[in-house]
C-alpha positions in Angstrom: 7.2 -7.7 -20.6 8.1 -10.9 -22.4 7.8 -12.9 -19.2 4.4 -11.6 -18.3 3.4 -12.6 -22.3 4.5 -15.9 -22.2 3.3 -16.5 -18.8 -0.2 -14.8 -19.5 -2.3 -17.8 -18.8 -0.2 -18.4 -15.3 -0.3 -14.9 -14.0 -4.2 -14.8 -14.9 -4.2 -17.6 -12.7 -2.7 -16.2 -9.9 -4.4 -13.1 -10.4 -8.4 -15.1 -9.9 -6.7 -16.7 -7.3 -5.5 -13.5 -5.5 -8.9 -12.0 -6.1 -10.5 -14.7 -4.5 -8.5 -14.3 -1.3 -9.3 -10.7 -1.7 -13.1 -11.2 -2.0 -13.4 -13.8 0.9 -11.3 -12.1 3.5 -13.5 -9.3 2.4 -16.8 -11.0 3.4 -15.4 -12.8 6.3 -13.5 -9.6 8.1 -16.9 -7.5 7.5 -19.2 -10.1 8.8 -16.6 -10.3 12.1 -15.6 -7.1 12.3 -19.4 -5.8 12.1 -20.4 -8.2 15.4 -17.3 -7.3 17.0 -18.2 -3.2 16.6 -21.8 -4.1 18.3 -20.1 -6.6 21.0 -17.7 -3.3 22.0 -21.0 -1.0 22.4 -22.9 -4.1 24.0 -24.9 -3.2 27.2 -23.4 -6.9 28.4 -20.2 -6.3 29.9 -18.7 -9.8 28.8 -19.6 -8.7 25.4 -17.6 -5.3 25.6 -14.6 -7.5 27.6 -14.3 -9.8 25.0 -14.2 -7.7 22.2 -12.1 -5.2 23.5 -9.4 -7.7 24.1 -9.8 -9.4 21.0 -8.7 -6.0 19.5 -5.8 -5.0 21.6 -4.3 -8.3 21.3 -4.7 -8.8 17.5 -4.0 -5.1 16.5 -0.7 -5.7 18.7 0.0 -8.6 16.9 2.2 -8.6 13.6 0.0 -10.1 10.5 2.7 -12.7 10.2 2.2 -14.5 14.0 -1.4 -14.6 13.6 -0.8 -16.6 10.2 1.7 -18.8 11.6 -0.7 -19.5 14.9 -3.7 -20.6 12.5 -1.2 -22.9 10.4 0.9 -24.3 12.5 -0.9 -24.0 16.1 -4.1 -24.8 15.0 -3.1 -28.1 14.2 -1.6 -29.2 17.0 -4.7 -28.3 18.8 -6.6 -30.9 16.3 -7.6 -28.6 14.2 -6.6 -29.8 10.4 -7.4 -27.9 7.6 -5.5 -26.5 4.1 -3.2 -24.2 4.0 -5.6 -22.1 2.1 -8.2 -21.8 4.8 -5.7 -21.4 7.7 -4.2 -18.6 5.6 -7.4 -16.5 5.2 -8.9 -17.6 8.3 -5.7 -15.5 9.6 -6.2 -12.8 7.0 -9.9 -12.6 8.1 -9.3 -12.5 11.9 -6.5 -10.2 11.5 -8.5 -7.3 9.3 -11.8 -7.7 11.7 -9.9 -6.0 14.2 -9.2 -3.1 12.5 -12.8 -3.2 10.4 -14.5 -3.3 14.6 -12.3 -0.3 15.4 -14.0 1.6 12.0 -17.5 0.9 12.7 -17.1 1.4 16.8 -16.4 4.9 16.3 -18.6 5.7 12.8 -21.4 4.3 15.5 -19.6 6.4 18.0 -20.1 9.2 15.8 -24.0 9.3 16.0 -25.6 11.6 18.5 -26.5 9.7 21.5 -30.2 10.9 21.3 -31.0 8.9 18.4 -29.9 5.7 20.4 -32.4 7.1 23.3 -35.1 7.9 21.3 -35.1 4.5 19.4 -35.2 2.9 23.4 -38.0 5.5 24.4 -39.9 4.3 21.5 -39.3 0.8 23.1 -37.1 -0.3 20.5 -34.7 -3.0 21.9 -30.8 -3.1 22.3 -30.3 -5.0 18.7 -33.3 -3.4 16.8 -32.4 0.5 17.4 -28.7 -0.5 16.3 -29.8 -1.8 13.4 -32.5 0.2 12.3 -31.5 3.4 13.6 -27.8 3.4 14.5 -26.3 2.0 11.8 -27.9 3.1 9.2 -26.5 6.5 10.3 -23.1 5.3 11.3 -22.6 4.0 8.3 -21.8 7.1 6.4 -19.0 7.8 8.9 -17.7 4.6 8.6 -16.5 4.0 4.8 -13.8 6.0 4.6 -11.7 4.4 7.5 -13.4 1.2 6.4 -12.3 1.5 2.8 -8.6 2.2 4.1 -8.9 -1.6 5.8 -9.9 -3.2 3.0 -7.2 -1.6 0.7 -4.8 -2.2 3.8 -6.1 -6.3 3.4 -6.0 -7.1 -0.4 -2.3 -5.6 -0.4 -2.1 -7.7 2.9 -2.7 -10.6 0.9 0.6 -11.0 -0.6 1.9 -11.9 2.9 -0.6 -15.0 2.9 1.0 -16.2 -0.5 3.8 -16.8 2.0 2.1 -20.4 3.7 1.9 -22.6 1.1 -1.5 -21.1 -0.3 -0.7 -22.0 -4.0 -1.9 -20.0 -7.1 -2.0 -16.8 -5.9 0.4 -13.9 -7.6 2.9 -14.4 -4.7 3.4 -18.1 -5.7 3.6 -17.4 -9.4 6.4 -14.9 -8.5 8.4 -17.3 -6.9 7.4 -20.2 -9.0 9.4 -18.2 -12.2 12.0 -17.0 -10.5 12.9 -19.9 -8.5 11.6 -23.1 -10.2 12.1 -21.3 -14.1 15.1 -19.2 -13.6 13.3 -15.3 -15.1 15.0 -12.5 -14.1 12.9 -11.2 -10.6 12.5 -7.5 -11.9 9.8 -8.1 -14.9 8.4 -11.0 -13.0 7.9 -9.0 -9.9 6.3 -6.5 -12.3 3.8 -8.8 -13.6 2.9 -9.5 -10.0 2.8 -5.8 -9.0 0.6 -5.4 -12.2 -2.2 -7.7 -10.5 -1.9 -6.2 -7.4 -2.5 -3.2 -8.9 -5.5 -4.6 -11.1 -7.0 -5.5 -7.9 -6.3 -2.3 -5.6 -6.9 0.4 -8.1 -10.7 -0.7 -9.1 -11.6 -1.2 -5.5 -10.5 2.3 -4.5 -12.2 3.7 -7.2 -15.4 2.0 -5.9 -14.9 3.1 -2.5 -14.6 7.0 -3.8 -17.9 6.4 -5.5 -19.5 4.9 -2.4 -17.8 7.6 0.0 -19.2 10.8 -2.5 -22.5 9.0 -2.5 -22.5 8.9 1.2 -21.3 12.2 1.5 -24.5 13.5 -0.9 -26.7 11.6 1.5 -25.7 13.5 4.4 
């Protein structure tokens, strides 16, 4: 525990770094995932194409090759940006895939005669899936959802891997590599963020879900 106490300052740091990561990748795979879930059950074939193969080829793909596309293909296609953003750009296109999978079938989960009511009413397409659709799915969709988010602020580690900088993956290998501390206790500090970060969003989730699960 000495290591983590004279190193307080640098693994707090990391840590509002790593919760950054956590909170954008959040936002971003949401906002994706979310129009991605309404592409699949689009009435506009290209829509459903698209998104459908968007899914199996990213949920096929390991975490690590869609990282090292955004920061080292994406360049050579003239696309030049930090580290940073090519690193949760990936995290953020990797997680929406799994976040459209969780609200395709929570909206999948609604009884199709709310969905034909809401168009006999003459509600369109967009309206009657967001006014009456997914107002419903949603209660069927935290759980899984929840898991995915867990699943990406663990998955965040990996992104400390390209050359983000700050994060509690970089502090780790900054003290054991550049300052010589033993790996165990450093490794512990790191797991100790990690775990700062994970815990208190599960919690919330389990609030959310019982919530839900009283509003049935």
């Amino acid at each position: 525990m000495e290591v983590i106490a004279e190193n307080f300052d640098l693994y707090a740091r990391g840590f509002l770094r790593t919760l950054g990561i956590c909170l954008w990748g959040t936002v971003g795979s949401l906002a994706l995932g979310s129009l991605l879930g309404a592409f699949r059950i689009s009435p506009i074939p290209p829509l459903r194409w698209f998104a459908g193969a968007y899914v199996n080829v990213i949920r096929n793909c390991p975490l690590t090759v869609v990282l090292f596309f955004c920061a080292f293909g994406l360049p050579e296609l003239g696309i030049n940006q930090s580290y940073y953003r090519f690193a949760l750009l990936g995290l953020i296109l990797y997680t929406a895939a799994f976040v459209c999978e969780a609200v395709r079938s929570g909206i999948n989960a609604v009884p199709a005669g709310q969905a034909e009511a809401a168009r006999a009413l003459g509600l369109t397409f967009s309206q009657s899936l967001r006014l009456v659709v997914m107002p419903q799915a949603l209660r069927s969709v935290v759980p899984p959802l929840g898991s995915v988010i867990i699943a990406m602020f663990k998955n965040s580690a990996i992104v400390g891997a390209f050359g983000v900088g700050g994060e509690l993956f970089s502090v780790g290998n900054q003290l054991t590599s550049a300052e010589g501390y033993a790996a165990l206790p450093v490794l512990t500090g790191v797991a100790i963020g990690y775990l700062l970060i994970t815990i208190p969003a599960g919690i919330a989730l389990g609030v959310i879900e019982r919530r839900v699960a009283i509003a049935r």
